[in-house]
C-alpha positions in Angstrom: 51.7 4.3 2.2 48.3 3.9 3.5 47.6 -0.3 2.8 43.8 -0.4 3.4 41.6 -1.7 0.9 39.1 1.3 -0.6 35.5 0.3 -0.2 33.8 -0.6 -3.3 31.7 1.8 -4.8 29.0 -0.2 -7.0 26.8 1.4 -9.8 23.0 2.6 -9.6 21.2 0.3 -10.1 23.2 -3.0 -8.6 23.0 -4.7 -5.4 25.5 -3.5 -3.9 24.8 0.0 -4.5 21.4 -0.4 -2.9 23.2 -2.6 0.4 25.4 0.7 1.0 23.0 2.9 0.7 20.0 0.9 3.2 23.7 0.3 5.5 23.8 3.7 6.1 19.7 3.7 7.0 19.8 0.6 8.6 22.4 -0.8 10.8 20.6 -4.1 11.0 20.0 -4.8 7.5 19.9 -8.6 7.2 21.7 -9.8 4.5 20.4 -13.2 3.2 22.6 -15.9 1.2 22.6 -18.8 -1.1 25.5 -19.0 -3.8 25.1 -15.8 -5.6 21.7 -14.9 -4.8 20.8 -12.3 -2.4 17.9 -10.9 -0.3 17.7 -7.8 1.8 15.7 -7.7 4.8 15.0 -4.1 6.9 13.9 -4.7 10.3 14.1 -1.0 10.8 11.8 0.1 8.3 9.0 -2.7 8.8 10.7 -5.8 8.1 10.5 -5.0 4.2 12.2 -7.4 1.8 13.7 -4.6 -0.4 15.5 -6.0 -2.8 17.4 -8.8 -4.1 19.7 -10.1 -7.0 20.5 -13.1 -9.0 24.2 -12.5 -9.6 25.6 -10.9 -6.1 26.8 -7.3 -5.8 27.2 -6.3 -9.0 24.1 -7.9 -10.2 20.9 -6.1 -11.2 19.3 -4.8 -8.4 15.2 -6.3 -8.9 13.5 -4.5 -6.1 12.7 -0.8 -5.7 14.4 1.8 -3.6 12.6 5.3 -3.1 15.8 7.2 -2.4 14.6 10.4 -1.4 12.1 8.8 0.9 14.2 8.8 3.4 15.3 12.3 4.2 13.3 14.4 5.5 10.3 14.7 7.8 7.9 11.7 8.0 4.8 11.8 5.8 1.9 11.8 7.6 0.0 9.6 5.3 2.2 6.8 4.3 6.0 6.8 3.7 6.9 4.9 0.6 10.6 3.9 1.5 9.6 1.0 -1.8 10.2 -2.5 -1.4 9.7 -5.9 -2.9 7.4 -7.5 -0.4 5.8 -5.5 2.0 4.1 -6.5 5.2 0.6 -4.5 5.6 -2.5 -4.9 7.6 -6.1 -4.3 6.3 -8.9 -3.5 6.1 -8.1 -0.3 4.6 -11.6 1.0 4.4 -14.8 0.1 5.3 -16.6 0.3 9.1 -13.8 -1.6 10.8 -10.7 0.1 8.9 -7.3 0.6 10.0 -6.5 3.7 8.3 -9.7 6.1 9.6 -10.0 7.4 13.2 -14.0 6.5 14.1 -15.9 9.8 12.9 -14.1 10.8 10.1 -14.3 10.6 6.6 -13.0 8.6 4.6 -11.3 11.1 2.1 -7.0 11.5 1.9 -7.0 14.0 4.5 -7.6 11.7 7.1 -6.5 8.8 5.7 -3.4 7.7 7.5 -1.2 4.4 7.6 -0.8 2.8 10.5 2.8 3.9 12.3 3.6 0.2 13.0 3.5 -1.2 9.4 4.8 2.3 7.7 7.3 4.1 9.7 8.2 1.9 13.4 11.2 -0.3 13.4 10.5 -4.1 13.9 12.8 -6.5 15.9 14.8 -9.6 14.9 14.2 -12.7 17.5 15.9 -15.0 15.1 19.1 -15.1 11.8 21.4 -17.1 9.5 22.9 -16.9 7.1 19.9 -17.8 4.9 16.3 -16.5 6.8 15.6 -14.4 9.7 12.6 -13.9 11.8 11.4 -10.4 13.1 8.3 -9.6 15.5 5.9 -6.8 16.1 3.6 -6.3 18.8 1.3 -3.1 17.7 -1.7 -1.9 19.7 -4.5 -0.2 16.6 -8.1 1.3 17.1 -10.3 0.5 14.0 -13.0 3.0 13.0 -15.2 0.8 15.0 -13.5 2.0 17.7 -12.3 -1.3 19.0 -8.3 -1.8 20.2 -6.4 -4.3 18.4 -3.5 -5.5 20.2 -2.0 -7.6 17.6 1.4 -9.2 17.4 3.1 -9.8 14.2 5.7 -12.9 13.1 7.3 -12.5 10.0 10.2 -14.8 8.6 11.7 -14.2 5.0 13.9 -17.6 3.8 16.0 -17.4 0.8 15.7 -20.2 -1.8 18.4 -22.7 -2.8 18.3 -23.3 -6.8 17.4 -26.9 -5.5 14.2 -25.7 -3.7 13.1 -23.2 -6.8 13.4 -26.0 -8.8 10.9 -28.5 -6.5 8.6 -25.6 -5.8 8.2 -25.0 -9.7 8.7 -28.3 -10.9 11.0 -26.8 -13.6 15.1 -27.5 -14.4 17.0 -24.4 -14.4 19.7 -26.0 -15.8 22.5 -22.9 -15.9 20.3 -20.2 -15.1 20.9 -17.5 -12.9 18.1 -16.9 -9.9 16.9 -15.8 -6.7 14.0 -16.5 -4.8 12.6 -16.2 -1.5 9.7 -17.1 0.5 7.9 -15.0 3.7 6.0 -16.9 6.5 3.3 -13.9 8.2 1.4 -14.6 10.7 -1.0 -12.2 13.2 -1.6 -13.3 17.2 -4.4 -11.2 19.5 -2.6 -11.1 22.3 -5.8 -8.6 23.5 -8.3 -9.8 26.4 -11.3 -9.4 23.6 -11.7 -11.8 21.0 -12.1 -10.5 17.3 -15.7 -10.9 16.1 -18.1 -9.6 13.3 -18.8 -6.4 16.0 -15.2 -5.6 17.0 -14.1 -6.2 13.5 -10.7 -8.3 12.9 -7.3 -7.1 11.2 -6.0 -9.3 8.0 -2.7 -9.5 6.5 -2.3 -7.6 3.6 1.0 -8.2 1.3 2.7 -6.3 -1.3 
């Protein structure tokens, strides 16, 4: 008789259904805790906070996983794995953008993301049980034509129920939550300083 325990098998839609299935994408996943709350962290695809739940596996998954998003070839645009905080850099448009090679117009065709913040896997430099810190160096031409070597820190901390309630000065009393907070921050590690010519990447967050 074979004494192993079967793996559980969760429904759509809960948190554990969405941890197998970003698993089996992501070896790395970072998985954050603090009682029954938990936080999903990708560094693979771009450090995403994907989702999260109030009430532990079998709780109500609250982010948003695009399933099919990741089969297949990349899009050459922008590949919308989903998320529930996302990590992007502007400006999108404009004569200093990130998304328009210098010359071209600015029309869908030519309008690309990125690679580092939409399909490049990010690394983690730091984890616990409840926050883990991932880094990015990415080297981007702007339509002005000037390189941006830019390194990225991101750090996502889940929330104790004590620290919810301090940040919003409310009692929760018996209530169920999660919550989380992200620390972003963006480092020329270029020879050039950023100025109204060169232009200057910002953070941009979903």
């Amino acid at each position: 008789k074979d004494n192993k325990m079967e793996k559980p098998t969760y429904e759509e839609g809960s948190l554990g259904y969405d941890q197998e299935f970003l698993e089996n994408k992501d070896k790395d996943l970072v998985v954050l805790l603090s009682g029954n709350a938990v936080v999903l962290v990708s560094p693979k695809y771009q450090a995403k906070v994907f989702t999260s739940s109030a009430k532990g596996s079998k709780g109500k998954s609250l982010g948003w996983i695009n399933y099919k998003a990741f089969d297949g070839n990349l899009d050459p645009h922008m590949n919308a794995y989903g998320g529930e905080n996302r990590f992007w850099l502007g400006p999108e448009g404009s004569k200093f953008s990130l998304f328009f090679k210098l010359g071209e117009q600015m029309n869908f065709d030519n309008w690309k993301t990125p690679a580092p913040v939409d399909s490049e896997s990010w690394q983690v430099v730091e984890k616990s049980a409840t926050g883990v810190r991932m880094e990015k160096q990415m080297s981007i031409r702007n339509y002005a034509d000037t390189q941006l070597d830019i390194k990225v820190v991101r750090s996502v901390q889940i929330l104790d129920t004590q620290q919810i309630e301090n940040l919003l000065h409310i009692d929760l009393g018996q209530l169920e939550s999660v919550g989380y907070k992200t620390s972003n921050e963006i480092v020329n590690t270029g020879q050039n300083a950023w100025t109204e010519e060169t232009g200057a990447p910002c953070i941009w967050m979903l």
